[in-house]
C-alpha positions in Angstrom: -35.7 -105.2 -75.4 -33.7 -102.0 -76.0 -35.9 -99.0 -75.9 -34.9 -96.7 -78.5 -37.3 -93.4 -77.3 -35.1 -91.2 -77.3 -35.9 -89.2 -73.7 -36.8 -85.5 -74.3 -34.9 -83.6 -72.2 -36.6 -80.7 -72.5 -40.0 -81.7 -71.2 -42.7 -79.8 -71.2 -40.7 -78.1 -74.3 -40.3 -75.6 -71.4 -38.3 -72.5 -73.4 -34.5 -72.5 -72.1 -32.9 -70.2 -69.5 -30.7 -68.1 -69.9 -28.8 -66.6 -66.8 -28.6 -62.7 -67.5 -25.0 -60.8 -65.9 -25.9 -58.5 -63.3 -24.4 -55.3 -64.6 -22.8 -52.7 -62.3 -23.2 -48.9 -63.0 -20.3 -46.8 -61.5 -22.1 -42.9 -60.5 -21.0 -40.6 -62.7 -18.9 -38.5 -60.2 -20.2 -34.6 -60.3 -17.5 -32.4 -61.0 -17.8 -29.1 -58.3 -16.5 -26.2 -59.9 -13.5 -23.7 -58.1 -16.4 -21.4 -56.9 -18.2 -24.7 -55.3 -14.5 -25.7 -53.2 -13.9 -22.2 -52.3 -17.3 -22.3 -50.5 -16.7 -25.1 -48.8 -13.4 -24.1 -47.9 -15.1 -20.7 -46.7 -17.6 -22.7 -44.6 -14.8 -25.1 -42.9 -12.7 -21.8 -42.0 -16.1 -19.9 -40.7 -16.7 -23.2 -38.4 -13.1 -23.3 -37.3 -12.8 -19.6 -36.5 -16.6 -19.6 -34.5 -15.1 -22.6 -32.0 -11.8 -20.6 -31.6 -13.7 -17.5 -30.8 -16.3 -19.6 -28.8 -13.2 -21.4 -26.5 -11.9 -17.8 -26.4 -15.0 -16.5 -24.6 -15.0 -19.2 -22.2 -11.7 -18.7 -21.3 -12.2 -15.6 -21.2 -15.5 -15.2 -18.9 -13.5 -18.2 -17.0 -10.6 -15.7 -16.1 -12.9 -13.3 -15.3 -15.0 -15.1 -12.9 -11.2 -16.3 -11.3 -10.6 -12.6 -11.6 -13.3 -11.4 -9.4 -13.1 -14.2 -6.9 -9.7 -13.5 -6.0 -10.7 -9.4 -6.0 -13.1 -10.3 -3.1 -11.1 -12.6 -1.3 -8.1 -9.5 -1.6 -10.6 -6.9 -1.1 -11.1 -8.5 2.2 -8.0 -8.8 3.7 -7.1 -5.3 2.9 -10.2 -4.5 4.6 -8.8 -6.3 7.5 -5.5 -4.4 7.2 -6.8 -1.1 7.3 -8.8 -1.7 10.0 -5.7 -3.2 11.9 -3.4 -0.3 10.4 -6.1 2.2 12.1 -5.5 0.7 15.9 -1.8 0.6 14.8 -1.5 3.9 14.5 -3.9 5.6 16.8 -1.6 3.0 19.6 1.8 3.9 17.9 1.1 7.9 17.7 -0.3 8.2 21.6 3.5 6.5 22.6 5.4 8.5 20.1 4.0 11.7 21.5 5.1 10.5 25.0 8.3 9.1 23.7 8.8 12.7 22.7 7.9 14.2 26.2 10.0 11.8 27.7 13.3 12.8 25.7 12.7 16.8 26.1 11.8 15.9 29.4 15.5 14.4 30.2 17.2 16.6 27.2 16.2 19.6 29.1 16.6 18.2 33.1 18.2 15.6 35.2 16.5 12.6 36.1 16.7 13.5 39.4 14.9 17.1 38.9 11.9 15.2 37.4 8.9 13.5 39.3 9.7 9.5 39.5 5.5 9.3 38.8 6.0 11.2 35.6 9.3 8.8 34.8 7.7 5.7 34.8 4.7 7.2 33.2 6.3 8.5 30.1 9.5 6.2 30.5 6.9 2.9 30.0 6.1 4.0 26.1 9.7 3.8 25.0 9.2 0.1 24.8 5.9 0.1 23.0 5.2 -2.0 20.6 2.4 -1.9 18.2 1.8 -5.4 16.2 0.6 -5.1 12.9 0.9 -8.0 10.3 -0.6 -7.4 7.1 -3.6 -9.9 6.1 -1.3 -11.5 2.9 -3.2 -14.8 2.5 -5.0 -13.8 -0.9 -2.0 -12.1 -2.4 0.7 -14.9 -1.5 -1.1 -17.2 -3.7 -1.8 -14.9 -6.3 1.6 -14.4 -7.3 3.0 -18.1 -5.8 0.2 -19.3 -8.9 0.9 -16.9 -11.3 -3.0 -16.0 -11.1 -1.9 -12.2 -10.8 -2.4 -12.3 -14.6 -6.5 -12.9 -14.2 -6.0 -8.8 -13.2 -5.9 -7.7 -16.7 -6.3 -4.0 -16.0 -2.5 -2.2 -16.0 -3.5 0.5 -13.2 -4.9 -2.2 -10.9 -1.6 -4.4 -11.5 0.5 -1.6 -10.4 -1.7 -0.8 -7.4 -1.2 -4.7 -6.4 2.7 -4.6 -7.1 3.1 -0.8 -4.7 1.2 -2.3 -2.5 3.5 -6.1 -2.1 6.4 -4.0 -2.2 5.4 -1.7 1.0 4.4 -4.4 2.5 8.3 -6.6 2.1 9.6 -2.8 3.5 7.0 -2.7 6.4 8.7 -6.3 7.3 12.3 -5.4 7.2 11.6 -2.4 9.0 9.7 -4.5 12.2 12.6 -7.1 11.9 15.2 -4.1 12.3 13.1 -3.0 15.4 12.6 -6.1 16.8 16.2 -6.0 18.4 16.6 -2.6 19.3 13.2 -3.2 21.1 14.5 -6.3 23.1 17.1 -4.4 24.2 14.9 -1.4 25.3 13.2 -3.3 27.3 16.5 -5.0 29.1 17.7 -1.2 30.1 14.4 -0.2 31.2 14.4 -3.4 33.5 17.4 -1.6 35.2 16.1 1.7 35.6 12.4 1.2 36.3 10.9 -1.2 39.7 8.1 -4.0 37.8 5.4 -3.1 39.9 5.5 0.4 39.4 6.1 0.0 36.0 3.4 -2.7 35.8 1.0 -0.1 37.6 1.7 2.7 34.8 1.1 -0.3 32.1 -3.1 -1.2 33.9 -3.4 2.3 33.9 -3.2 2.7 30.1 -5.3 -0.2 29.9 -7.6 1.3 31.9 -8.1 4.5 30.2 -7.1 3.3 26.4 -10.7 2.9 25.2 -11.4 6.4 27.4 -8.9 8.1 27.6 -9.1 9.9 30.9 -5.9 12.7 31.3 -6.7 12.9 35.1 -6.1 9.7 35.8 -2.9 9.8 34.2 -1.9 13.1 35.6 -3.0 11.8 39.5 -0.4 9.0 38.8 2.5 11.6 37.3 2.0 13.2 41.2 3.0 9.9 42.7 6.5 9.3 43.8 7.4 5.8 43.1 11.0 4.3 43.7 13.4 4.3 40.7 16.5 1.4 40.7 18.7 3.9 39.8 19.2 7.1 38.7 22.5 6.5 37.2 23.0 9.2 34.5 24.7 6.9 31.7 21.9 4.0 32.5 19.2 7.2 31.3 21.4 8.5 28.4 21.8 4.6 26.9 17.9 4.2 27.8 16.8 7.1 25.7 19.4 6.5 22.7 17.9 3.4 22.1 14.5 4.5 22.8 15.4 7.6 19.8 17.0 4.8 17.6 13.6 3.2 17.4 12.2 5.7 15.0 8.7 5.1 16.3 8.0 8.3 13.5 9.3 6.2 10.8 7.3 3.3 11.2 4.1 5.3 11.7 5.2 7.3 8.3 5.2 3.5 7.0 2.3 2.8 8.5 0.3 5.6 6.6 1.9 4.5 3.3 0.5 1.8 3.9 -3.1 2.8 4.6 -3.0 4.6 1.9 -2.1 2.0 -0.1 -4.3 -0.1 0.9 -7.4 2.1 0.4 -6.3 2.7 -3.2 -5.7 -0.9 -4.0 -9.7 -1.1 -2.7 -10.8 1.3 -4.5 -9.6 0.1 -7.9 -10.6 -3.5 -6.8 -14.0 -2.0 -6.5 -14.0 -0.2 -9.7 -12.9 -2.6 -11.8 -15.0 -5.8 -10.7 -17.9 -3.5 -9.6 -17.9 -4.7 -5.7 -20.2 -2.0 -5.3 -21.9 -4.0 -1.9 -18.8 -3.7 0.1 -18.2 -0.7 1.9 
């Protein structure tokens, strides 16, 4: 049997579906006006310019810091050269004044006419040889780095660049005497006996940190042996001797000093090193 009911395919007469499209709103985009961009543009330059200024000041205080490390460091060694420079020349002008009483000793008399104790005495100092050998660690590297440029100040620049350059002249002139010297020392081999001359040399060590004139006057009245007395051996002994220019190198010396103390005293000045005396 054929059922004819129709099936309800709605049942429960449940009301039909309908699937509703999900509909997308696009924002309405807001519109700035010029004043609006030029703000922002304002505000993007403002934070560009603060960093630039910012890394600027870094840098800056960085250099500085640099600046005043490197000014101690230098400060130091000049306070080592000038402390050298002073036993330099208080060594340098005692031989130069007896270099001098040696030349108007034998400008004026024969070597024969002259005590042989006063001879070696004032014949020993036309070899002598101060050493000084300026303390350039700090500065070397300065300008081997380029870090010269952390001294920003003009006056102290120049005070570093006199002071380099008398210190390259203070070099060629010890290299110029360093010859002449060897050679001094060759003649005065000929003319002078090494005990006797080694005898006038412990008694300046003796009396160098007090001075004692007797002493050296007791050893002038002695009569010690000379090798020779050979008038041309004296004549190329003191030419040399005079060629030295013990006056010029002490004049250098004192430019030097000088120099020195300036350099230290802008050094202090400028990075306020006001503990170091």
């Amino acid at each position: 049997m054929v059922n004819d009911e129709i099936m309800d395919e709605n049942p429960g007469n449940l009301a039909p579906t309908t699937e509703k499209m999900e509909v997308h709103h696009h924002p309405e985009v807001e519109k700035k006006g010029f004043k609006a961009y030029l703000l922002e543009g304002l505000m993007i330059f403002i934070a560009v310019t603060m960093g630039f200024f910012a890394e600027s000041l870094r840098e800056n205080i960085s250099e500085h810091n640099r600046a005043k490390e490197y000014a101690l460091t230098l400060y130091s060694d000049l306070r080592a050269d000038t402390a050298d420079l002073h036993d330099y020349l208080r060594y340098t002008l005692f031989a130069a004044g007896n270099v001098d009483t040696l030349l108007h000793a034998l400008s004026t008399s024969e070597a024969t006419e002259i005590p042989s104790g006063k001879l070696y005495w004032y014949g020993l100092w036309g070899a002598a040889h101060g050493i000084f050998v300026p303390h350039d660690a700090t500065l070397v590297q300065m300008k081997n780095s380029g870090s010269l440029r952390y001294f920003g100040d003009p006056a102290l620049n120049r005070k570093v660049g006199e002071y380099d350059q008398l210190c390259r002249k203070w070099a060629s002139l010890q290299e110029m005497d360093r010859g002449i010297y060897e050679e001094v020392r060759k003649t005065r081999a000929k003319i002078f006996q090494f005990k006797y001359n080694d005898a006038a040399n412990r008694l300046w060590l003796s009396i160098k940190e007090n001075y004692n004139q007797q002493k050296i006057d007791s050893f002038i009245q002695t009569n010690p042996p000379l090798l020779s007395y050979d008038k041309s051996m004296f004549n190329e002994y003191v030419e040399m001797v005079r060629s030295r220019y013990l006056r010029i190198q002490i004049a250098s010396a004192d430019s030097l000093l000088a120099g020195a103390n300036g350099l230290m005293s802008e050094l202090k000045n400028e990075y306020e090193l006001k503990d170091l005396q």
